[in-house]
VEXMINU-560150 format. One line per field, with one value per residue (C-alpha): x negated, y, z; residue in one letter. Coordinates in Angstrom, 3 decimals. Each point is the difference from the previous one (the first is absolute). Layout:
N
x: X/... $
y: Y/... $
z: Z/... $
res: a/... $
This chain:
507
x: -141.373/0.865/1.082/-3.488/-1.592/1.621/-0.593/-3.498/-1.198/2.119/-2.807/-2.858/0.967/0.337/-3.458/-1.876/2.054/-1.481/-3.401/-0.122/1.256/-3.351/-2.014/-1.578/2.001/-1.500/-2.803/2.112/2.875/-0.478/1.164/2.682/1.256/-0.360/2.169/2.072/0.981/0.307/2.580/1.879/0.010/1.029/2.992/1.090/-0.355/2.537/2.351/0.237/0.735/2.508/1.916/2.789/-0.933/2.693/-1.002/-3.550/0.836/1.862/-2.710/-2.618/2.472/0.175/-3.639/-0.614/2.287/-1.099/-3.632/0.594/1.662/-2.820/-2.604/1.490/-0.167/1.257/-2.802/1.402/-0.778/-2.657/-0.694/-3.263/-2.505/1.245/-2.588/-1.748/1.940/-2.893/-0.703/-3.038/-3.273/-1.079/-3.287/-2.500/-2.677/1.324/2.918/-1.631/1.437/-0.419/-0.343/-1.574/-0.520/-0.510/1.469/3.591/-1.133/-2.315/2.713/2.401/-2.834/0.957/3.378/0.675/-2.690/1.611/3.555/-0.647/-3.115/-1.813/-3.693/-0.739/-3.348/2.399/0.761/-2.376/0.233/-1.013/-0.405/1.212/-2.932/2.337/2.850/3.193/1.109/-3.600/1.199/3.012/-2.984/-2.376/2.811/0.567/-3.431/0.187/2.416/-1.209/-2.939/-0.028/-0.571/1.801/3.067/3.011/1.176/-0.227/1.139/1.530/0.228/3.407/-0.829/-0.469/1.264/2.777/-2.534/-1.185/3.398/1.435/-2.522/0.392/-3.844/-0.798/2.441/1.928/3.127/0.307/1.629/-2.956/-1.672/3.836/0.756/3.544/2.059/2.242/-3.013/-0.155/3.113/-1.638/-2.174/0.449/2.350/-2.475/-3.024/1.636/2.028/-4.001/-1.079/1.911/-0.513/2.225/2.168/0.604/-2.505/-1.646/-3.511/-1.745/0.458/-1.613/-0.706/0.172/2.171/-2.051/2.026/-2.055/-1.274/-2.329/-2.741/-1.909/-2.570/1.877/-3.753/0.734/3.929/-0.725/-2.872/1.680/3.466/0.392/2.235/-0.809/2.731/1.242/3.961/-2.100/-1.778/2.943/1.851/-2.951/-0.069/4.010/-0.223/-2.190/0.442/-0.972/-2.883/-1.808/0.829/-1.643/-2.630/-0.349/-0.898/-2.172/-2.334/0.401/-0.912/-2.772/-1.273/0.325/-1.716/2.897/2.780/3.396/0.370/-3.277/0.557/2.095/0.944/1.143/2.744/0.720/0.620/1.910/1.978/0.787/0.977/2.407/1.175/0.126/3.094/-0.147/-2.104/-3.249/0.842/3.778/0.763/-3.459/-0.245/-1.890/1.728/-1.326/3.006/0.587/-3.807/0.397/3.008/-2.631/-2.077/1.890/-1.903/-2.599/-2.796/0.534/0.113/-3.206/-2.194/1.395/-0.437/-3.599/-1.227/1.442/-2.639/2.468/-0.423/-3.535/-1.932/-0.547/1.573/1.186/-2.111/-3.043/-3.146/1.293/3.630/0.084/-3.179/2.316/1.656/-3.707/-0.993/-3.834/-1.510/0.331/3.793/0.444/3.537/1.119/2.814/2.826/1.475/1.243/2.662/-0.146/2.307/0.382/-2.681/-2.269/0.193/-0.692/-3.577/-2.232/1.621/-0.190/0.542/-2.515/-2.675/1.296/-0.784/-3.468/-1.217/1.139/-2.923/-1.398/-1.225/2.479/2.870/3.538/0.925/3.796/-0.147/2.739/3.882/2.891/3.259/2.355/-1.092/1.680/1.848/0.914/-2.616/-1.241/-2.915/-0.593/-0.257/-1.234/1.212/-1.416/0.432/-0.813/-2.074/1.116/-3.747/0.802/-1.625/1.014/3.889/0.743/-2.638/1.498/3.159/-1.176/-1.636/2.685/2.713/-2.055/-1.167/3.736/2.565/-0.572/1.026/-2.728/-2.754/0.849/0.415/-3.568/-1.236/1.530/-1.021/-4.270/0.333/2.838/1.402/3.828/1.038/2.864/2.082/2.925/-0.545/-3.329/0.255/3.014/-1.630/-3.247/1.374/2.231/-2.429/-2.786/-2.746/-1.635/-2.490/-2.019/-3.149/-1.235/3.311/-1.077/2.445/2.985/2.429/-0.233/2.429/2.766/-0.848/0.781/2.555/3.005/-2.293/-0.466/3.462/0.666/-2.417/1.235/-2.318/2.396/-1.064/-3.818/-1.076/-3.082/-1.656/0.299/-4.340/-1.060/2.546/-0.768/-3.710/-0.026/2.462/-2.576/-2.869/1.791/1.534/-3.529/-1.371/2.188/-0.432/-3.922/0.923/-1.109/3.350/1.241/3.663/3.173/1.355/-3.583/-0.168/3.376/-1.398/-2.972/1.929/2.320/-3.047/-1.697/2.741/0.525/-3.113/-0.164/3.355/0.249/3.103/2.343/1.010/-0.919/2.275 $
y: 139.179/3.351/1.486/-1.186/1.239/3.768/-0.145/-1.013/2.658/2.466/-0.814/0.219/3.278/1.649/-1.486/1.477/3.447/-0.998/-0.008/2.977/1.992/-1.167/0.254/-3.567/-1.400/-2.696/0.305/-1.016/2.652/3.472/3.246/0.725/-3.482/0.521/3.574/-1.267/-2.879/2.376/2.062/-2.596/-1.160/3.824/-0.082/-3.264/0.733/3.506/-2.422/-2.685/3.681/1.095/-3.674/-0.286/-1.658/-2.927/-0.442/-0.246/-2.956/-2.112/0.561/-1.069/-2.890/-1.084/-0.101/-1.825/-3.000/-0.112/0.429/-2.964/-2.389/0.866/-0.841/-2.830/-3.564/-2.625/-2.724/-3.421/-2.631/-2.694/-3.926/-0.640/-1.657/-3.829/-2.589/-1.347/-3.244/-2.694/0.141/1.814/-0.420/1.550/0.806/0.575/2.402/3.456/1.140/0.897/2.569/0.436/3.365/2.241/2.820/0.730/3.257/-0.560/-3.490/1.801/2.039/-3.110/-1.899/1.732/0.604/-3.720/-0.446/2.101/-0.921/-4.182/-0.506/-1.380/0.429/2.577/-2.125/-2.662/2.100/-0.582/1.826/-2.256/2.658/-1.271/2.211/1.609/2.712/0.579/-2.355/-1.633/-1.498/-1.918/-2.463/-0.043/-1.057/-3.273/-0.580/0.067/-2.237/-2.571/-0.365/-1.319/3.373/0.793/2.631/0.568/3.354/1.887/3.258/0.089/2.913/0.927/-0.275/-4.006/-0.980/-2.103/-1.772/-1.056/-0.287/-2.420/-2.642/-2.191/-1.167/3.486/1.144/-1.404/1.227/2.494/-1.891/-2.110/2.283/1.386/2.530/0.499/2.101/1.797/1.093/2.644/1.466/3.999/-0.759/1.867/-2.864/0.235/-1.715/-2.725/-0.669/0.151/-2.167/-3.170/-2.469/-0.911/-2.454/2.328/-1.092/2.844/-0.367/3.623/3.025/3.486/2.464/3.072/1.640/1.621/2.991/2.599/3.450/2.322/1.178/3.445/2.113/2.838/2.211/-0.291/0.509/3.262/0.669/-0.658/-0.454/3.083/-2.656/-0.040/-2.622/-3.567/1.251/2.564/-2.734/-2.785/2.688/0.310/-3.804/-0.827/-2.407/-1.104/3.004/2.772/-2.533/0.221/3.471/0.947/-2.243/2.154/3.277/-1.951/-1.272/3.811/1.886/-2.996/0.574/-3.741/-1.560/-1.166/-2.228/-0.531/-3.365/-2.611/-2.674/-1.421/-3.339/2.941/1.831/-3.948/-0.938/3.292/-0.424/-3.618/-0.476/3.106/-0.334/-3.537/-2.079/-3.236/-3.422/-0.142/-3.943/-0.926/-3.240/-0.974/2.317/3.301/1.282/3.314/2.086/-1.154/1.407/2.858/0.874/-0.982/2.903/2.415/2.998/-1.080/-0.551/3.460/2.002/-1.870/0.786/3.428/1.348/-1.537/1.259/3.398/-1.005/0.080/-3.648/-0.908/-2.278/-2.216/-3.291/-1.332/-2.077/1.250/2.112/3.140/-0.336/1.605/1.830/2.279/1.616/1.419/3.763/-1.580/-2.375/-1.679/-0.264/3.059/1.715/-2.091/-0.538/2.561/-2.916/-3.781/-2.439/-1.706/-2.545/-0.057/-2.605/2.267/2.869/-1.427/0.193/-2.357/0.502/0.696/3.797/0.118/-0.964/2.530/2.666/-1.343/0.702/2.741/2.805/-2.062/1.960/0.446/-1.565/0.703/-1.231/1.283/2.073/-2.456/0.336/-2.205/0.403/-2.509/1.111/-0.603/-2.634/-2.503/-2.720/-3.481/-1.478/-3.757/-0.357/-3.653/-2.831/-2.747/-3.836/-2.866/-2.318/-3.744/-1.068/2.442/-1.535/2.366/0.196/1.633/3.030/0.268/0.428/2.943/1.988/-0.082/0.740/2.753/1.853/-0.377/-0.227/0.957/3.976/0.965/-1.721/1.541/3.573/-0.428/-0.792/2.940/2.398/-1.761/-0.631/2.479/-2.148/-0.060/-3.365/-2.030/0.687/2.340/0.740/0.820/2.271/1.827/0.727/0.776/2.504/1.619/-0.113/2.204/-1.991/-0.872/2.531/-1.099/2.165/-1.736/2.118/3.067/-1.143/-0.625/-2.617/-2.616/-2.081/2.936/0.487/-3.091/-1.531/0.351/-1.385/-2.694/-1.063/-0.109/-2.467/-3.071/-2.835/-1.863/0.485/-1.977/-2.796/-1.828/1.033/3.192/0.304/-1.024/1.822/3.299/-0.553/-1.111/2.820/2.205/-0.995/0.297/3.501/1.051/-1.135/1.847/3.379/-0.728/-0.099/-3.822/-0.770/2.230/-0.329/-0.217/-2.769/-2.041/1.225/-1.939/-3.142/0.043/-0.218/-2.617/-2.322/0.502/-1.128/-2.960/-1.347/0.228/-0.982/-3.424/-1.018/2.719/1.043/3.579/0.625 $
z: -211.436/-1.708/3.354/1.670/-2.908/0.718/3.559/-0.415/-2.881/2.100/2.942/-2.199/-1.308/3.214/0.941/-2.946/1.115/3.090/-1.380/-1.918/3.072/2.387/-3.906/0.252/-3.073/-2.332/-2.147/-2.850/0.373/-1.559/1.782/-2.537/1.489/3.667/-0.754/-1.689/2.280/2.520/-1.393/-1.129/3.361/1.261/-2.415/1.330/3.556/-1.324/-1.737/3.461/2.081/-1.976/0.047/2.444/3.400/-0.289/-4.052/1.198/3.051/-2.518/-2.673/2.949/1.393/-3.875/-0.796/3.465/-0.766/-3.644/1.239/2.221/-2.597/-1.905/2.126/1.640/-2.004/1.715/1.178/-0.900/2.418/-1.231/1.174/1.898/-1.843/-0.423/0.232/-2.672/-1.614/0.279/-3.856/0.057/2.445/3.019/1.708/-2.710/0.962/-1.254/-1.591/-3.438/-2.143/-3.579/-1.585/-2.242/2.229/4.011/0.062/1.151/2.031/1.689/1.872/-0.103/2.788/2.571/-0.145/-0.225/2.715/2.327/-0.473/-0.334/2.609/-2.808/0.173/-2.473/-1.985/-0.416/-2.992/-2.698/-3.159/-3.258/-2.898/-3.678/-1.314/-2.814/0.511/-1.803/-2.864/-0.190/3.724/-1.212/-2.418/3.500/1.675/-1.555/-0.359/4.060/0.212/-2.783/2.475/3.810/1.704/2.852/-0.136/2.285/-1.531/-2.793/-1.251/-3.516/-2.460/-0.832/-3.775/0.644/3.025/-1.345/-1.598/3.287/1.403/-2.663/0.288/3.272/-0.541/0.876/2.394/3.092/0.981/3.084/1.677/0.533/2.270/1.755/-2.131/-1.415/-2.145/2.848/1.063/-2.440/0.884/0.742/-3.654/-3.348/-1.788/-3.218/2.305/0.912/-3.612/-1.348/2.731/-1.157/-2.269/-3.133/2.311/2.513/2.709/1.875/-1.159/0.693/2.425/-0.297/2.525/-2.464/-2.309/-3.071/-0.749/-2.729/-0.042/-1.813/2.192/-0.661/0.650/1.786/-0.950/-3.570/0.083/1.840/-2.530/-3.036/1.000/2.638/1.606/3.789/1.067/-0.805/-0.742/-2.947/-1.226/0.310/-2.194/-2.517/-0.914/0.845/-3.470/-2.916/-1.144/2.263/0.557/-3.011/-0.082/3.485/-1.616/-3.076/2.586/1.982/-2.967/-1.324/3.284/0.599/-3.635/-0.381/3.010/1.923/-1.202/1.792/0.148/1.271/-2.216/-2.865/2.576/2.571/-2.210/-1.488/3.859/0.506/-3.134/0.217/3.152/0.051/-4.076/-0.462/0.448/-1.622/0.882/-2.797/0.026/-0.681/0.191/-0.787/-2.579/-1.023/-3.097/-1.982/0.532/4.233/-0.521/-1.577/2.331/2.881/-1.293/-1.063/-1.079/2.239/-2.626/-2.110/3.439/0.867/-3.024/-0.694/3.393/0.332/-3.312/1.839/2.570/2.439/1.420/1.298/-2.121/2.999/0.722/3.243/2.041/-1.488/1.178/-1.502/1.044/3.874/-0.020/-2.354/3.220/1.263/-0.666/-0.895/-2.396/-3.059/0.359/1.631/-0.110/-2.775/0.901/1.574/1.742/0.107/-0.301/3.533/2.034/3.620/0.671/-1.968/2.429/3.536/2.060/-1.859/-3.527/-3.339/0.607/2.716/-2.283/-2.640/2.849/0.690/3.881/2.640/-0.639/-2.976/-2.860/-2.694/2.770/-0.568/3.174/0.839/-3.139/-1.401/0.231/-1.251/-1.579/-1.785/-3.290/-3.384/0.665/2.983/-0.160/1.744/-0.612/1.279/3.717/2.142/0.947/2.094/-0.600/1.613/-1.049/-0.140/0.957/3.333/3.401/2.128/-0.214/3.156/-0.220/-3.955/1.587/2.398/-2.657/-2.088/2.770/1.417/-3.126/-2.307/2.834/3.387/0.000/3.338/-2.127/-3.277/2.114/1.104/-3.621/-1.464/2.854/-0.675/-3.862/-1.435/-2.480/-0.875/2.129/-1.185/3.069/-0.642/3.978/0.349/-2.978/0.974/3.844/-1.541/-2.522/2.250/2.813/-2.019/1.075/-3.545/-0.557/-2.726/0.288/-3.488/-1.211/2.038/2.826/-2.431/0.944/-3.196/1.576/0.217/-3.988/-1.305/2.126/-2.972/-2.532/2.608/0.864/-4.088/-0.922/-2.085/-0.720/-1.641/-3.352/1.131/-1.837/0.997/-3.246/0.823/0.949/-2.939/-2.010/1.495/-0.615/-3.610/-0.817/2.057/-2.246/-2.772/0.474/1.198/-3.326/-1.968/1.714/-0.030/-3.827/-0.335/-0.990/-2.874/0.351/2.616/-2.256/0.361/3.807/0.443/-1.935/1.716/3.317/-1.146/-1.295/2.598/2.347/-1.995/0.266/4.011/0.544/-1.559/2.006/-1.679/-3.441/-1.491/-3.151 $
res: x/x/x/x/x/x/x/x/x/x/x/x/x/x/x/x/x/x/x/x/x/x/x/x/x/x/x/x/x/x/x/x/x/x/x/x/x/x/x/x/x/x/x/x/x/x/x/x/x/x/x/x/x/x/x/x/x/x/x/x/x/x/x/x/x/x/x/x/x/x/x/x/x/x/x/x/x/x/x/x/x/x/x/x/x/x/x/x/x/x/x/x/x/x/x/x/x/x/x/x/x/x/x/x/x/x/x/x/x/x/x/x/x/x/x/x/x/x/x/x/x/x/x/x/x/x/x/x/x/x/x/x/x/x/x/x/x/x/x/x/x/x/x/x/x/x/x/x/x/x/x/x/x/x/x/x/x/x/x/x/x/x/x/x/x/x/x/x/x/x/x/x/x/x/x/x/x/x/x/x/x/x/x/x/x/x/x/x/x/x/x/x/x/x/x/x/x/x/x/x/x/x/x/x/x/x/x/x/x/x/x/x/x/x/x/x/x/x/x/x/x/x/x/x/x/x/x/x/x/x/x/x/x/x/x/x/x/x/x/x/x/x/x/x/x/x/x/x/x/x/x/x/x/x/x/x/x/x/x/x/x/x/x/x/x/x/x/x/x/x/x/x/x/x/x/x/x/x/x/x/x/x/x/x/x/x/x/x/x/x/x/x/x/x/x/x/x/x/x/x/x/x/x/x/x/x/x/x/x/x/x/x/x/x/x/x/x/x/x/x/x/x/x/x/x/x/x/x/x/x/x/x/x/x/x/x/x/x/x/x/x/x/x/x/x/x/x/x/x/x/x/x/x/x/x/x/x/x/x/x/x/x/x/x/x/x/x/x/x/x/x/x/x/x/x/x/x/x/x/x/x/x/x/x/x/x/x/x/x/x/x/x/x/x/x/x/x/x/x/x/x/x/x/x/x/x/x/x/x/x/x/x/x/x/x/x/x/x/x/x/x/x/x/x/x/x/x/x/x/x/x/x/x/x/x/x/x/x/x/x/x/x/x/x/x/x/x/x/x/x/x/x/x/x/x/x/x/x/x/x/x/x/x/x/x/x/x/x/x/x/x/x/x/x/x/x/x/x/x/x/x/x/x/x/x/x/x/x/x/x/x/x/x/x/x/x/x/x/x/x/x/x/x/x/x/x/x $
């Protein structure tokens, strides 16, 4: 992609030097910038006359074919959609679909309307009532009782869970789906979507690739950065983070803190640092633990004390109202640690921004960049539920939303989240047509497409939700200063992991 990459900033450059020419540029780029890209663009246009005219038609014919190779991935030819294999029901009243949010199904209707036939209020949406971790315990309350369910969407944190008990899941097969299928998928989705005997249990339609998202206001405030290279360079590691976080609380005079939350730098750090299981051979041992964490706790607490993480926590009233310029939580934050699915119409970032023309709105305000480190957080998958009465119509959504490339397309051009389709992302990125107008127009997809072809899940246990929150709580505790110690921080963790997960050991 590094040749794509050229050829693409290459364009944008000459369009800003386009821009300052006609004097319409941004609102977010200075003068200073707008001159200077233009005379960098003057000496480059010197350089290109001064080149000889057969070194400049090999350097063109060169950068064609490497633009093209680039560009071009190879679509791999899937099945059709097999029937279903007579082991689950058909014709129940509506194809019933358990989650704990509408905001990506909502977009899904359609497309699998559209592309199957299938009368869109067939689809019924049955809400768990609880998000994140707290939906892996509604879950099996669900399915303890006799309510109806033909899909559900599992948490990456827990889906194996799900996956590795036949009471709760069916094979795909069951409703036509098979492996070869996947064949244009990111090989991680579909190693995640089996269970621990191999059989193909779950399929996602994204890829949850991380970024750090940021008020592009307060980088030029505070920052004088005007572009997402500047600020890229300004928080390349740990490092430069906290440092850029140490000017930002400084010029601020305290009020804003780098990061949004303690769970947000966790997510960041242990998803991109991390690189052994928490459970080994049914085992949590103090040092695989403390190799799990590596400085992760002492970063935490010093850098909060600092005040330069938010004293909000994820999931909670205070967390996204953060990224408004009004009320309580106003500009408390100078950005956040977001996934794909957290960037899209309808999501988490969204509601950070508040309402077009809304007081205290920050509405396309917001850039992203890779940030610190390269970073996954969770993603979906969807099962099938062994009490499933509609097999056939199971089959379709699941064909249509985490196979079929023209449905996926559509879904990416409605929803703008990062499909798992190596096709449809290539086309899209190279195409230009994500402009994400939450992200001022930027192109999220273009951002984090390395960090999204590097992700490795296989490191995932199914503890892995309840892990992340009790070590959440814990770390919390100790930077609120209700926990005196890193040594009693790490014991708390430990005990408290023990007591939840009766079915492994904690040394």
């Amino acid at each position: 992609m590094n040749n794509l990459k050229k050829t693409l900033a290459l364009v944008a450059a000459l369009a800003m030097t386009a821009t300052a020419f006609v004097g319409c540029g941004d609102d977010n780029t200075s003068s200073s910038t707008s001159e200077s890209a233009t005379e960098a663009a003057t000496e480059a246009e010197s350089e290109s006359e001064s080149e000889s005219e057969s070194e400049a038609e090999s350097e063109s014919e060169s950068e064609s074919e490497s633009e093209s190779e680039s560009e071009s991935v190879s679509e791999a030819e899937v099945p059709a959609l097999g029937a279903p294999d007579g082991t689950l029901s058909e014709g129940g009243d509506a194809l019933t679909i358990l989650c704990w949010t509408e905001d990506d199904l909502s977009y899904m209707y359609d497309v699998v309307a559209e592309a199957s036939g299938m009368d869109k209020s067939k689809m019924v949406y049955k809400n768990v009532g609880s998000a994140g971790g707290e939906a892996n315990e509604k879950y099996a309350q669900v399915f303890a009782s006799d309510d109806d369910v033909d899909l559900y969407f599992c948490d990456a944190d827990w889906n194996k869970a799900y996956q590795n008990n036949d009471e709760y899941s069916a094979p795909l097969s069951a409703v036509g789906i098979t492996e070869d299928m996947y064949a244009n998928a990111y090989d991680y989705t579909v190693a995640m979507g089996k269970d621990n005997n191999g059989v193909l249990k779950g399929a996602t339609w994204q890829v949850a690739a991380g970024g750090y998202a940021y008020r592009t206001d307060l980088a030029e405030e505070y920052l004088g950065i005007t572009t997402p290279e500047d600020m890229q360079a300004a928080i390349s590691d740990w490092d430069a983070f906290w440092a850029t976080a140490a000017t930002v609380s400084e010029k601020s005079e305290g009020a804003t803190a780098m990061a949004d939350s303690v769970d947000g730098v966790w997510r960041a750090y242990s998803n991109g640092n991390r690189t052994s299981a928490w459970v080994q051979d049914g085992t949590i041992t103090a040092d695989n633990a403390k190799a799990c964490l590596g400085d992760f706790i002492s970063m935490a607490k010093t850098n909060y004390d600092a005040g330069y993480i938010s004293t909000a926590s994820q999931w909670t009233d205070d967390w996204l109202p953060q990224g408004m310029s009004a009320g309580t939580q106003a500009n408390k934050t100078f950005g956040f640690f977001f996934p794909t699915w957290s960037l899209g119409a309808g999501s988490q970032l969204s509601q950070a921004e508040g309402e077009e023309g809304a007081e205290g709105s920050t509405y396309g305000l917001f850039n992203i960049v890779a940030g610190p480190t390269s970073w996954f957080w969770g993603g979906t998958w969807i099962c099938v539920s062994p009490k499933c009465d509609n097999a056939t119509e199971a089959g379709q959504f699941l064909y249509y939303m985490t196979v079929d490339t023209t449905s996926m397309q559509k879904y990416v051009d409605a929803k703008g989240d990062f499909v798992n389709n190596k096709v449809v992302m290539a086309n899209t990125i190279a195409a230009g047509t994500n402009s994400n107008a939450l992200l001022g127009g930027q192109d999220q997809l273009a951002v984090l497409a390395d960090s999204a072809a590097n992700i490795d899940m296989s490191i995932a246990t199914q503890y892995d939700a309840t892990i992340n929150t009790e070590l959440q709580n814990a770390v919390k505790a100790y930077c609120e200063g209700t926990i005196d110690s890193e040594d009693a921080c790490v014991d708390e963790f430990l005990n408290k992991v023990s007591e939840a997960l009766t079915d492994i050991t904690v040394e």
